[in-house]
VOPAGU-2260 file (C-alpha; in pm, 1 decimal, decimal comma):
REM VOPAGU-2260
SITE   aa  ch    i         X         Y         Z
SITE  UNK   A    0     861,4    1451,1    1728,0
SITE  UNK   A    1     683,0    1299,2    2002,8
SITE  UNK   A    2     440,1     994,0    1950,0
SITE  UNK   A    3     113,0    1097,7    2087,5
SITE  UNK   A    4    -115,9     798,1    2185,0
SITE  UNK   A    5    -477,7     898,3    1969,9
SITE  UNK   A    6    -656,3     659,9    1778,9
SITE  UNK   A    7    -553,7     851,5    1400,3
SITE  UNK   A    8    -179,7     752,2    1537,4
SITE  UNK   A    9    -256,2     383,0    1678,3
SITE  UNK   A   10    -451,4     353,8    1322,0
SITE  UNK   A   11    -142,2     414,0    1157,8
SITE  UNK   A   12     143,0     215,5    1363,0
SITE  UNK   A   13    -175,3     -36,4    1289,2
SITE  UNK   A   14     -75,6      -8,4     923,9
SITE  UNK   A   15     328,8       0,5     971,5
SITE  UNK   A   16     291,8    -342,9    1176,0
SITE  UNK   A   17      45,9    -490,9     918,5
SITE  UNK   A   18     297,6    -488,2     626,7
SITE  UNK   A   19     522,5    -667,1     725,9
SITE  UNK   A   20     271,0    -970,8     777,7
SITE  UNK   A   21     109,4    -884,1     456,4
SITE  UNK   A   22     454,3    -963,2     294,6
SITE  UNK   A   23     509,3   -1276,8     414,7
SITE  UNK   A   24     129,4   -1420,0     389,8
SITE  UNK   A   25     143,3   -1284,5       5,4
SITE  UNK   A   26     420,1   -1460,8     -51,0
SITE  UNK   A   27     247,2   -1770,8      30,3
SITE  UNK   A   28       6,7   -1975,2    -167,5
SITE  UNK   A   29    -312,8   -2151,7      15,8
SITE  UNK   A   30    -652,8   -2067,8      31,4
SITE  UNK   A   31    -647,2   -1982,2     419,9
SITE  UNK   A   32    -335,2   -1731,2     282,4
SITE  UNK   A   33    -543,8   -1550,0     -22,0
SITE  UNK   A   34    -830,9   -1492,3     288,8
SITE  UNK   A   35    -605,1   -1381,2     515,2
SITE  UNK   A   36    -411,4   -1146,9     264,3
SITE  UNK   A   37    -752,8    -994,4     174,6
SITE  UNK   A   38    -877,8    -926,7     557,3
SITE  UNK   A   39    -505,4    -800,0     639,1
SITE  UNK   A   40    -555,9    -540,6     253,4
SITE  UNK   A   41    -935,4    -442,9     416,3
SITE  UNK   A   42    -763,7    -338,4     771,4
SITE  UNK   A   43    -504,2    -152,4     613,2
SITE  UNK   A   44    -664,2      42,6     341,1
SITE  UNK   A   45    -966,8     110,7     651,9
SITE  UNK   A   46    -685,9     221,2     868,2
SITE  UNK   A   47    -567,4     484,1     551,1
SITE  UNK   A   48    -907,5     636,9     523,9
SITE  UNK   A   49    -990,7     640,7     932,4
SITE  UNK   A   50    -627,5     785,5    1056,3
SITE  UNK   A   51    -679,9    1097,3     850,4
SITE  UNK   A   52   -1077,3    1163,2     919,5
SITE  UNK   A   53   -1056,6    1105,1    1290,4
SITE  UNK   A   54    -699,3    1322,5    1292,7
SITE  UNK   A   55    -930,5    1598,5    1127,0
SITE  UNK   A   56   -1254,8    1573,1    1273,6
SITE  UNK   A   57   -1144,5    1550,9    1628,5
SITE  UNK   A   58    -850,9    1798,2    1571,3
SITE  UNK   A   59    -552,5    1513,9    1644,7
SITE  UNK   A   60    -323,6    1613,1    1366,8
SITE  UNK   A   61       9,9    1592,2    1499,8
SITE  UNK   A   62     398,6    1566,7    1349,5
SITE  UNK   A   63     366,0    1217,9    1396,8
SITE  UNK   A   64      97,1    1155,1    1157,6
SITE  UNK   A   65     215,9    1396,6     876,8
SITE  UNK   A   66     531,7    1227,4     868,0
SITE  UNK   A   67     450,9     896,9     919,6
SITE  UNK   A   68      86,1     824,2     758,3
SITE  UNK   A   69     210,5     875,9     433,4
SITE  UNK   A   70     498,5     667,4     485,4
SITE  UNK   A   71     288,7     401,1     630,2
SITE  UNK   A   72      60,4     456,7     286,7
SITE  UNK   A   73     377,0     365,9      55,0
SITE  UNK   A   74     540,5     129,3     322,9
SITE  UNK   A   75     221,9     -62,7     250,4
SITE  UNK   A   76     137,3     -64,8     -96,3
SITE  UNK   A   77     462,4     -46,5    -226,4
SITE  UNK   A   78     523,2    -406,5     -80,3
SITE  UNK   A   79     209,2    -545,5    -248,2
SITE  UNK   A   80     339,4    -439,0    -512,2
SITE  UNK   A   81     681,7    -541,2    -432,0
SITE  UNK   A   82     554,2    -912,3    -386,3
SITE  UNK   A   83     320,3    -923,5    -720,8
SITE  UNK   A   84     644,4    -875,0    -874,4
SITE  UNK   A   85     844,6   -1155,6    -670,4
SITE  UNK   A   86     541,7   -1387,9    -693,5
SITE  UNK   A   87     600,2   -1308,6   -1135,4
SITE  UNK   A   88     209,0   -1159,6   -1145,7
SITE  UNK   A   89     341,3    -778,6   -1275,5
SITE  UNK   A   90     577,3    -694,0   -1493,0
SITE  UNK   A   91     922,8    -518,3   -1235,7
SITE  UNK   A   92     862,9    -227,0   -1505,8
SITE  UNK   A   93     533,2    -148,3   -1405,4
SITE  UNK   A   94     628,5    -161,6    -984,8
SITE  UNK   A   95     937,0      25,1   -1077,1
SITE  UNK   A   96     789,3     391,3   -1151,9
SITE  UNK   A   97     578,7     324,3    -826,1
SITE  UNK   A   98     895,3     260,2    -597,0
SITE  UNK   A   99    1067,8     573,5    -765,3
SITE  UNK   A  100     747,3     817,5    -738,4
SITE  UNK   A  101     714,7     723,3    -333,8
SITE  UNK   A  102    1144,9     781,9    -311,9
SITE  UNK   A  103    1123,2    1069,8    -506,6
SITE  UNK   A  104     811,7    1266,8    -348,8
SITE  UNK   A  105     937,4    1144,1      19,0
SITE  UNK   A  106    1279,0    1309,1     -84,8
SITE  UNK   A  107    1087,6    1624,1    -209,6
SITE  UNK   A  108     858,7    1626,7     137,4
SITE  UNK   A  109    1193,1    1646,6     305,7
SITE  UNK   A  110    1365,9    1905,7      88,2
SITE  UNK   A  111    1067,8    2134,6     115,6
SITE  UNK   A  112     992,7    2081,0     469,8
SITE  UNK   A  113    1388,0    2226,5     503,5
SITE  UNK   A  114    1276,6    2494,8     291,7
SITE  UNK   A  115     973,8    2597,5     532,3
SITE  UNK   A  116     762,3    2482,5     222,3
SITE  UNK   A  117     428,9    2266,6     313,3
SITE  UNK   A  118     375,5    2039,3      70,2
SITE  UNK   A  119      12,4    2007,7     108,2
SITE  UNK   A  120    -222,2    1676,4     -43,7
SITE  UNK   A  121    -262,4    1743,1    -407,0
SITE  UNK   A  122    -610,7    1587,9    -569,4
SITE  UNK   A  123    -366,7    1386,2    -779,3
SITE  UNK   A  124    -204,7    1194,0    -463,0
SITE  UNK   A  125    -579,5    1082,6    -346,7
SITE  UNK   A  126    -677,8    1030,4    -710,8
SITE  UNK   A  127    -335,9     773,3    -745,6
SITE  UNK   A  128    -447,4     641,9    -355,4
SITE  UNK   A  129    -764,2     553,3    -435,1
SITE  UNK   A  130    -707,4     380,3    -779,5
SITE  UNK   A  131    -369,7     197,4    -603,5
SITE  UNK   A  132    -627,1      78,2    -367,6
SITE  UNK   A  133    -867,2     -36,0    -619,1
SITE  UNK   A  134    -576,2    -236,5    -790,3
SITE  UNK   A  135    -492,9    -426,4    -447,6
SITE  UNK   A  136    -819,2    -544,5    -378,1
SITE  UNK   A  137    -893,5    -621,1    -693,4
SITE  UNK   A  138    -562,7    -826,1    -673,1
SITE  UNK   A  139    -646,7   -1011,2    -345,4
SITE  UNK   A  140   -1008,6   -1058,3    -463,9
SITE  UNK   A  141    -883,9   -1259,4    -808,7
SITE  UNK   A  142    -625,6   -1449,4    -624,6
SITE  UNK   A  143    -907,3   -1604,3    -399,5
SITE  UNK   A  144   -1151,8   -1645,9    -757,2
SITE  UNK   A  145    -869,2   -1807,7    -930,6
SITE  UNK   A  146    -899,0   -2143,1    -747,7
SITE  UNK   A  147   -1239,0   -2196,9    -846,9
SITE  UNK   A  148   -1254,5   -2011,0   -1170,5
SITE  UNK   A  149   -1056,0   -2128,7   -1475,0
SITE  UNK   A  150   -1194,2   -1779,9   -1617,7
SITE  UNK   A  151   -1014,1   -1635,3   -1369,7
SITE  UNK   A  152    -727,3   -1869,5   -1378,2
SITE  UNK   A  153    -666,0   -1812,7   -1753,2
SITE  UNK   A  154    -691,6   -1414,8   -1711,6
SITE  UNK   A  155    -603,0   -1380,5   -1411,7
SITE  UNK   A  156    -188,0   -1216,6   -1563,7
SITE  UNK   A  157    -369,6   -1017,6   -1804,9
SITE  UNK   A  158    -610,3    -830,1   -1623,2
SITE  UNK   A  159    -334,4    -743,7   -1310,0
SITE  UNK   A  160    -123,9    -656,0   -1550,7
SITE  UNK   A  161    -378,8    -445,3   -1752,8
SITE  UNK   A  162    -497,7    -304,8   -1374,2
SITE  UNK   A  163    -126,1    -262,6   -1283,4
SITE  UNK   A  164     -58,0     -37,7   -1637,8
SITE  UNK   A  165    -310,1     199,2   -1532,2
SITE  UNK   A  166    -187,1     236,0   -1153,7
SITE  UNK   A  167     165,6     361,8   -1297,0
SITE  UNK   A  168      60,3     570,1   -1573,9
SITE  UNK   A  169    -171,8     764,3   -1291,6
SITE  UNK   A  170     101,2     744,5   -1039,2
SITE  UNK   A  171     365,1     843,7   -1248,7
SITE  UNK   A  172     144,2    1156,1   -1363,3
SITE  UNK   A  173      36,7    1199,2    -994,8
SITE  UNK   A  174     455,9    1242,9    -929,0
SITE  UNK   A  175     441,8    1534,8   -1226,3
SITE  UNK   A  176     145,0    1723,3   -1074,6
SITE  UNK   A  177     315,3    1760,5    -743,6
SITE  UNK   A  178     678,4    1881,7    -903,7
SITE  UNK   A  179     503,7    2082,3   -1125,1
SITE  UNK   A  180     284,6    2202,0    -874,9
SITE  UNK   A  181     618,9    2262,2    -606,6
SITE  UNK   A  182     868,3    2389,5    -813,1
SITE  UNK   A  183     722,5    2741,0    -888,2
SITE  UNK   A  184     719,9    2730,6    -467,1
SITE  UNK   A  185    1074,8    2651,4    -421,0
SITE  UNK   A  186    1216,4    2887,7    -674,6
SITE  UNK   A  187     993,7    3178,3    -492,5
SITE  UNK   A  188    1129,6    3085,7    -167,1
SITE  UNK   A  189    1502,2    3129,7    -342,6
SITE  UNK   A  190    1420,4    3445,8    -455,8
SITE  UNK   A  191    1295,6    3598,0    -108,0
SITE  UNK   A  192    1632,5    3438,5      50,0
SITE  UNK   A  193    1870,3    3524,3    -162,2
């Protein structure tokens, strides 16, 4: 797999180097931190949407970017995630089915790709991106209200929590649609080889 320098890749090594830094400012707790955290989450989730429009539109899809954009996806949220936990906001049971959806479907993309099987984008994956998305910035956004607010301050567990139920019960669904969706595949592809 060779790295090829277009802007869809750069976008997404953007993303990989990002996370890192988003874990450690996260994990801090200032005002100039909650900013930064939010203008690091506004990069990144940019970076998601651009990588895969400019790979299509200017026909840059390479092996590089299947493999690693979605990686760099779950690399990224999952430590948001990861750190809401640490930092006590979410409940470990509600980050949990996240962490094992992105181990298991990364396991499937592998066994399939073994197989000769694509295992194409499902309208569940962007519907679970999109609302994981929502839930981060929504995150970042009340962490910066909080210091001003005592609204916010007082709700502030309640509603990420609520926002966090909804992200796993979506993901967690999203993870069934794409076995569902794979298996009839796989067991096709047995039946021609064997």
């Amino acid at each position: 797999m060779n790295f090829q320098f277009t802007l869809p890749n750069v976008l997404t090594l953007l993303r990989l180097c990002l996370t890192p830094v988003l874990a450690v400012i996260l994990m801090l707790d200032s005002p100039w931190s909650r900013w930064t955290a939010l203008g690091i989450v506004i990069v990144c989730e940019l970076t998601d949407a651009l990588d895969g429009f400019f790979a299509r539109r200017w026909n840059q899809v390479s092996d590089f970017g299947k493999l690693m954009d979605p990686l760099a996806d779950s690399m990224y949220r999952d430590t948001v995630f990861i750190c809401m936990a640490v930092r006590q906001e979410v409940s470990i049971f509600l980050v949990l089915p996240i962490l094992y959806r992105d181990s298991l479907l990364f396991s499937l993309r592998m066994f399939c790709a073994l197989k000769g099987i694509v295992l194409a984008a499902r309208a569940s994956g962007k519907i679970k991106a999109v609302f994981q998305a929502i839930c981060i910035v929504a995150v970042v956004v009340m962490r910066i209200l909080e210091i001003n607010s005592a609204w916010v301050a007082a709700h502030y567990l309640t509603i990420v929590n609520g926002l966090m139920a909804l992200v796993m019960i979506i993901t967690v669904a999203s993870a069934i649609e794409y076995y569902m969706g794979v298996l009839p595949k796989i067991s096709e592809k047995d039946e021609l080889t064997a």
